[in-house]
C-alpha positions in Angstrom: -10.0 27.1 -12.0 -10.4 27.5 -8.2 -12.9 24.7 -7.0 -14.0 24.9 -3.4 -17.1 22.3 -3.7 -15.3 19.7 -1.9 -11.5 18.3 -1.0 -12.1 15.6 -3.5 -11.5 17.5 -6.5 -8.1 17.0 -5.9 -5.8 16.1 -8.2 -2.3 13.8 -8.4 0.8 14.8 -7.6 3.4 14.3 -9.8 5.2 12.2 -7.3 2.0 10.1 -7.3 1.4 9.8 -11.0 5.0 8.3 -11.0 4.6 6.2 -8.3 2.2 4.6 -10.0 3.9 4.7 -13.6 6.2 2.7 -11.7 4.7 0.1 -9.2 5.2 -3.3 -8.9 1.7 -5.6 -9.2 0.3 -8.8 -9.0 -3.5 -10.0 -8.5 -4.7 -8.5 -5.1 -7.6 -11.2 -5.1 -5.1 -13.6 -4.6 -2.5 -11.4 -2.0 0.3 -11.0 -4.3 0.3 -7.3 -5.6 3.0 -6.1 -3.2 1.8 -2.4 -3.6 -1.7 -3.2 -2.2 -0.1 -5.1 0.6 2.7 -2.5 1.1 -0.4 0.0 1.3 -2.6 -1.9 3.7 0.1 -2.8 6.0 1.4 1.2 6.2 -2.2 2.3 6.8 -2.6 -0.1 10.0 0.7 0.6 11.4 -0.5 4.7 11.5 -3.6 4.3 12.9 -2.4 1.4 15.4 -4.3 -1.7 14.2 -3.3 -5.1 13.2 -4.5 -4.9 9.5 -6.1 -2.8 6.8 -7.6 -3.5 3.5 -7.6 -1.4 0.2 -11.2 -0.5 -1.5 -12.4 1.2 -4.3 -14.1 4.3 -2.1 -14.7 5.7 1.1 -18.6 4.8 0.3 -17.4 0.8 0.3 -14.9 0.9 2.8 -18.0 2.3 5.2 -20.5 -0.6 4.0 -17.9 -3.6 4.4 -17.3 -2.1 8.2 -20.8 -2.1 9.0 -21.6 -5.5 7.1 -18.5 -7.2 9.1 -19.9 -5.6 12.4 -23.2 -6.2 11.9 -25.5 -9.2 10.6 -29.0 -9.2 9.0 -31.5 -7.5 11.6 -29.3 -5.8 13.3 -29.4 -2.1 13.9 -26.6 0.6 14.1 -26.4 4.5 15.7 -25.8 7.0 13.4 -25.8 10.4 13.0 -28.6 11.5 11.1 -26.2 14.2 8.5 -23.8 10.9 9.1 -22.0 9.9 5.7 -22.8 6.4 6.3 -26.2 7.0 6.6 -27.4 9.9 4.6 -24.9 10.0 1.7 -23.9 6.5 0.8 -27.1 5.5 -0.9 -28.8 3.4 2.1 -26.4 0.8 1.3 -26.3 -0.8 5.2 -30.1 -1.1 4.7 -30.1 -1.9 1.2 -27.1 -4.8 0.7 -27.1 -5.3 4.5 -30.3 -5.7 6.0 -28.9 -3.4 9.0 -31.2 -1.0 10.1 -29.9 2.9 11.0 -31.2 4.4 14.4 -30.3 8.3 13.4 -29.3 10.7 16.4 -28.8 14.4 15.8 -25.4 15.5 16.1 -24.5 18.3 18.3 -22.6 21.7 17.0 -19.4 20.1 17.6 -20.2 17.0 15.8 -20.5 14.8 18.4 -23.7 12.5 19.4 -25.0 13.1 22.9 -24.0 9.4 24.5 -27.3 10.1 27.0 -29.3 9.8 23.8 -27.5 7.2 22.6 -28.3 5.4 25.3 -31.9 5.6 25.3 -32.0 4.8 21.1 -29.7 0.8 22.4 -32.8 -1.3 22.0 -33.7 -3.7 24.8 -32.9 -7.5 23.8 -36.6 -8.1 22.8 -38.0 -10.4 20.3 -39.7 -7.3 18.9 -36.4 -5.0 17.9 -33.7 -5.0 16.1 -30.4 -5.6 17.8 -28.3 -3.2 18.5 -25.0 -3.7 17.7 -22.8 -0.5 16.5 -22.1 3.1 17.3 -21.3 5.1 14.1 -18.9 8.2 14.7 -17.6 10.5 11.9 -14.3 12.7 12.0 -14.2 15.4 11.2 -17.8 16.0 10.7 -19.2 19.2 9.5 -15.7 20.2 8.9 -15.4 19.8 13.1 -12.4 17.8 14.7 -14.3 15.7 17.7 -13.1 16.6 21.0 -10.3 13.7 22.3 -12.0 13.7 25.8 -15.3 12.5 23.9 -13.9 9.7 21.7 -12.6 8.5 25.2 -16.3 8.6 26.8 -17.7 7.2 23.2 -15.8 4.1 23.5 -16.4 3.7 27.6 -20.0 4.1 26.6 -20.1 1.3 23.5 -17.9 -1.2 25.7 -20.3 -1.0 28.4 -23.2 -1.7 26.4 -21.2 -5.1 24.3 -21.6 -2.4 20.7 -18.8 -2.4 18.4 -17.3 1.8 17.9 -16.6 2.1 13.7 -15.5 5.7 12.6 -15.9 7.1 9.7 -12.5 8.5 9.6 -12.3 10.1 5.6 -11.2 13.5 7.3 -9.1 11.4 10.4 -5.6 12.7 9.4 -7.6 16.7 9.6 -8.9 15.8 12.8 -5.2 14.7 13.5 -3.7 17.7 12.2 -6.3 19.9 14.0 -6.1 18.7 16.9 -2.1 17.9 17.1 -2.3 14.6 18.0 -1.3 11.6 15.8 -3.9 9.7 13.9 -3.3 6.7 16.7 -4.4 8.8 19.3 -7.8 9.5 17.5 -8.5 5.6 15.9 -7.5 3.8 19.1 -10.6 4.0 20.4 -12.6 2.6 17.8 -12.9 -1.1 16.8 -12.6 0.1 13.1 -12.0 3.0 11.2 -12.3 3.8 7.1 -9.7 7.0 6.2 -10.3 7.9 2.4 -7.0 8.6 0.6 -8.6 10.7 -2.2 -10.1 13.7 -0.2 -7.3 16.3 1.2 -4.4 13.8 0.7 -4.8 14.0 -2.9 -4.4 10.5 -3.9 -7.0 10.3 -7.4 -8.9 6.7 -5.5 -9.3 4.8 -2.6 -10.1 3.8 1.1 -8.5 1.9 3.5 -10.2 0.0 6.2 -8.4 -1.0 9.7 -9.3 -3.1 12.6 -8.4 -6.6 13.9 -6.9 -9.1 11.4 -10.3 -11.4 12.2 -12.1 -8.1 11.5 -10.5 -7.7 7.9 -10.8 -11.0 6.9 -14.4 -10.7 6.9 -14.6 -7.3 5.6 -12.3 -8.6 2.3 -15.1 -11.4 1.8 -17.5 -8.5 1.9 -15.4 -6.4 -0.4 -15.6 -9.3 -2.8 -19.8 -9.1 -2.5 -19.1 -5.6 -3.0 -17.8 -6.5 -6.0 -14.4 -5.0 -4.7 -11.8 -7.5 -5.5 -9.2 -6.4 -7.5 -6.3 -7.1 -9.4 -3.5 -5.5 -10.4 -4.5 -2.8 -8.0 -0.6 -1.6 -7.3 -0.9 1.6 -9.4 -3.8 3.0 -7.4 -2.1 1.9 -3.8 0.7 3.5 -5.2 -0.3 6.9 -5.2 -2.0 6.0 -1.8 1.3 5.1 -0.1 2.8 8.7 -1.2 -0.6 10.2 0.1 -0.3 9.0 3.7 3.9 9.7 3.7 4.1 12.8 2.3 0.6 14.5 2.3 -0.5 14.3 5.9 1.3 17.3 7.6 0.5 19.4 4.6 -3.1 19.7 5.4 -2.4 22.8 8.2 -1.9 24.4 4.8 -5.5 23.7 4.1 -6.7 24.7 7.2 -4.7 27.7 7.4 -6.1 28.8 4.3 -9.8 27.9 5.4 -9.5 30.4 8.0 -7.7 33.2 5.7 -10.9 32.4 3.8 -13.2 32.6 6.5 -12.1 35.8 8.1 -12.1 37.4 4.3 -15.8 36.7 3.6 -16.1 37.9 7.3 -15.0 40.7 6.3 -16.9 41.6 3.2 -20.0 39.6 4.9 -22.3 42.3 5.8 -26.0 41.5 3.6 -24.5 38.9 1.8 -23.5 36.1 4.1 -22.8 34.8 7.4 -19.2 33.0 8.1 -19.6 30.0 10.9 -16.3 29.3 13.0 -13.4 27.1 10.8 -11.6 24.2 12.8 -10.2 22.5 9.8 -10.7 22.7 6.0 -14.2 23.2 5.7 -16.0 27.0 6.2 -19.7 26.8 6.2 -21.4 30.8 5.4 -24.9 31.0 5.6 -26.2 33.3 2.6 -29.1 35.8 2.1 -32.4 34.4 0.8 -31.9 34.3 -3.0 -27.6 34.9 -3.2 -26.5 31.4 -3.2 -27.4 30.7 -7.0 -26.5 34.1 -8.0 -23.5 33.8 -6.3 -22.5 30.4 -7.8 -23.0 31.8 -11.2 -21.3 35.1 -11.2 -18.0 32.8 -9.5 -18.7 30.0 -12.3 -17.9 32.7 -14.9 -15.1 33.9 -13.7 -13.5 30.4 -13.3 -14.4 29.2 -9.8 -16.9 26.5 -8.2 -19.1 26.4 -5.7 -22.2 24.2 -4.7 -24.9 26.7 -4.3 -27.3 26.2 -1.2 -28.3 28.5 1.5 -25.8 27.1 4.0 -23.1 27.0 1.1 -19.5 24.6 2.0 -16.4 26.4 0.7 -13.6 23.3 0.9 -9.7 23.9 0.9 -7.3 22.1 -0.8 -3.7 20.7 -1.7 -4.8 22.7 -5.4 -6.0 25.8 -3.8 -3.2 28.4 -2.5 -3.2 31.3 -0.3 -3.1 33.7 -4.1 -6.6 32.0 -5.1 -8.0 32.4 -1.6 -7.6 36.2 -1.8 -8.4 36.0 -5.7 -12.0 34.0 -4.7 -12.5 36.7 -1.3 -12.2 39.7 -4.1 -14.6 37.9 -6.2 -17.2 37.9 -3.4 -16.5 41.2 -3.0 -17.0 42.3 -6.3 -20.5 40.3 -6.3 -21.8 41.3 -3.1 -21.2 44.9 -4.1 -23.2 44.4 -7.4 -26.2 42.2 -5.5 -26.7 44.9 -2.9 -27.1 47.4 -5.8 -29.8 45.7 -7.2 -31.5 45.5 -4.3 -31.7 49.0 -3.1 
């Protein structure tokens, strides 16, 4: 099977699955699985930050941040294709009570601050109180420029809002940008860094900030209904994700671009290939192609999500071989669709 939906199909290493054959546990709820604390005090010594917790998903790592930042009433700026806001079920609004302020994001992910700045709400009795900026990296597959995260968090300070990033992708942005993850999260109050998208690991999120900031955020967990127990054999599998899976990712994005410059190749009346900066490659298709397409590749043993702006997603499970093996694929389709179109 070659599965391109998304990085989260991943599956275990074997390193991983004997990690956690193997690791010592206790009850997390009560602080003594030394995995889970092994786990959370590796993830805030990467990204620079005094501690971490370990959730269930990147969806609930994303809510505790927001519900430790913000409180009922409050408001926070989001993108408007932001995770946090459009694919996490309205949970800040929802379980929170925190109202969203979407922005569009630009091309290369970013928000435009100058926007930004006319969406902070005046400190009036009749609006909600703004309190957070929401960033996401990568987003849309796009690494944010380094120079912007350093204007992003000039720009929340000087208005008193917290700066939380939605960080799943952080260690691509990282990779992509050849910088260490530090360089990227040290300019955010808080950042959530999913373990079980192109790191492999088969569940979990880890959220990092201030010690006062994760004390809250593990009461909200527990709301959540988050609080664990013997947890150990899922931070196991975590703990060999971020030491051993992190520089392998230029893998993935090398092979997004062998990808990309294929179907560029065999694009003409078919599909459209948009620039590749780390795993993700984005091709626009011709009216009518994209469930065609996603048939014809579901029966010879490959998966795609068919939509007119289709996401093709490399991964530690998809080699340079079934690149060229899904590239010829496309190939062999796109000479058939044309066909039956003249």
């Amino acid at each position: 099977m070659i599965d391109l939906r998304s990085d989260t199909v991943t599956l275990p290493t074997r390193e991983m699955r004997q990690a956690m054959a193997a690791a010592a546990v206790g009850d997390d709820v009560y602080g003594e699985d030394p995995t889970v604390n092994r786990l959370e005090d590796l993830s805030a010594d990467m990204l620079g930050f005094e501690a971490a917790l370990f959730l269930c998903t990147g969806t609930q790592s994303n809510l505790a941040a927001l519900m430790s930042h913000c409180e009922r009433g409050d408001e926070y700026l989001v993108g408007q294709q932001a995770h946090t806001y459009k694919y996490e079920g309205g949970g800040a609004a929802v379980l929170g009570s925190i109202q969203p302020q979407p922005l569009e994001f630009a091309a290369d992910g970013t928000i435009d601050l100058d926007k930004a700045a006319q969406a902070v709400k005046a400190d009036d009795v009749h609006f909600a109180k703004t309190r957070l900026f929401c960033l996401e990296n990568t987003q849309g597959g796009k690494a944010l420029p380094l120079d912007y995260l350093a204007r992003a968090e000039e720009f929340a300070r000087s208005r008193n809002l917290a700066l939380h990033l939605d960080g799943a992708r952080i260690f691509n942005a990282a990779v992509a940008k050849g910088v260490g993850a530090r360089d990227i999260a040290r300019h955010f109050d808080s950042v959530s860094v999913c373990l079980s998208k192109g790191l492999g690991a088969p569940v979990g999120s880890v959220l990092c900030g201030s010690r006062s900031f994760i004390d809250k955020a593990r009461r909200w967990r527990k709301v959540l209904g988050g609080g664990m127990r013997q947890a150990g054999v899922l931070a196991a599998a975590g703990i060999v994700a971020l030491t051993s899976m992190v520089e392998r990712l230029k893998e993935d994005h090398d092979n997004a671009a062998r990808l990309a410059a294929g179907l560029t190749r065999i694009g003409e009346g078919l599909l459209r290939v948009e620039e590749v900066n780390t795993n993700m490659v984005f091709v626009s298709l011709t009216t009518g192609a994209a469930g065609e397409l996603a048939a014809y590749l579901k029966g010879r043993g490959m998966l795609v999500t068919p939509a007119p702006r289709m996401r093709l997603v490399t991964h530690k499970d998809v080699d340079a071989g079934k690149i060229d093996a899904f590239v010829e694929a496309v190939t062999e389709f796109r000479k058939d669709f044309l066909e039956r179109r003249l």
